[in-house]
C-alpha positions in Angstrom: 48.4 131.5 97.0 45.3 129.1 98.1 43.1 132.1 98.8 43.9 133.3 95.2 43.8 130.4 93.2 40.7 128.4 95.0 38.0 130.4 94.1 39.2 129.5 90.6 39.1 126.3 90.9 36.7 123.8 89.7 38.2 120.4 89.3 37.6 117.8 92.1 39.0 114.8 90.3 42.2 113.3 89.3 43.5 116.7 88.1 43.0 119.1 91.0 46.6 119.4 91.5 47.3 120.2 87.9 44.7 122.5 88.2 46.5 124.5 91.0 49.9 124.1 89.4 48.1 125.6 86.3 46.5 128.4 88.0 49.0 129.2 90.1 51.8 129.9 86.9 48.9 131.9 84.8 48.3 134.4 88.3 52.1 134.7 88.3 53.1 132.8 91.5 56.3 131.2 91.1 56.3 127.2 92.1 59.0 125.4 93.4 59.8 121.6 93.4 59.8 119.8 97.0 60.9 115.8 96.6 58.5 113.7 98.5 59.2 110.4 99.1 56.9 107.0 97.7 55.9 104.2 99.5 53.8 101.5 98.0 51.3 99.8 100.2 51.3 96.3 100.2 47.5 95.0 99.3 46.7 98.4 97.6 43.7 97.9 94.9 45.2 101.2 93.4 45.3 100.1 89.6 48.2 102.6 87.9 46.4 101.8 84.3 43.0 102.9 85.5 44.0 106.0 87.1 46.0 106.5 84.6 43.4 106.5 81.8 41.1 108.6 84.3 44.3 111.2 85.2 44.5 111.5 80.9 40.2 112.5 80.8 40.8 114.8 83.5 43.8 116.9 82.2 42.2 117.0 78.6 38.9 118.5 80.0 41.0 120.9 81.9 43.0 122.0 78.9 39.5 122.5 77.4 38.4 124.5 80.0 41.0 126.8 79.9 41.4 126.9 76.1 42.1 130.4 74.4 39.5 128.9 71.7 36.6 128.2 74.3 37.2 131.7 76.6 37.0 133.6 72.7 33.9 132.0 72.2 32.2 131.9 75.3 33.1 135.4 75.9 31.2 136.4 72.4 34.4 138.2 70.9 34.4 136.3 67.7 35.2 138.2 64.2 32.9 135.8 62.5 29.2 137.2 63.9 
């Protein structure tokens, strides 16, 4: 799956694993579910609002990326020329 989907890839932010889950489904892989387990670290300066807010920016300019709208338009296969 990696050496299909990476080459795709351009996101090296907070979304990079939405990115592969994304790829992945549209190339026709199927995914499945593994349960992890969560440990917070006492001390961490990991701020859940922050990377929150910066997780958010990142999906939204993946969705652009991938938008139907953009690939018609970048692609030049608009009705309206």
């Amino acid at each position: 799956v990696i050496k299909a989907i990476l080459p795709k890839m351009t996101m090296k932010d907070w979304a990079f694993d939405v990115e592969i889950i994304y790829l992945s489904k549209k190339s026709g892989f199927k995914l499945r579910e593994i349960p992890t387990t969560w440990n917070d670290q006492t001390g961490s300066k990991f701020n859940m609002i922050s990377a929150g807010s910066k997780m958010l920016a990142s999906i939204v300019k993946l969705r652009i990326k991938h938008s139907r709208l953009r690939a018609r338009y970048s692609t030049g296969n608009n009705k309206n020329k």
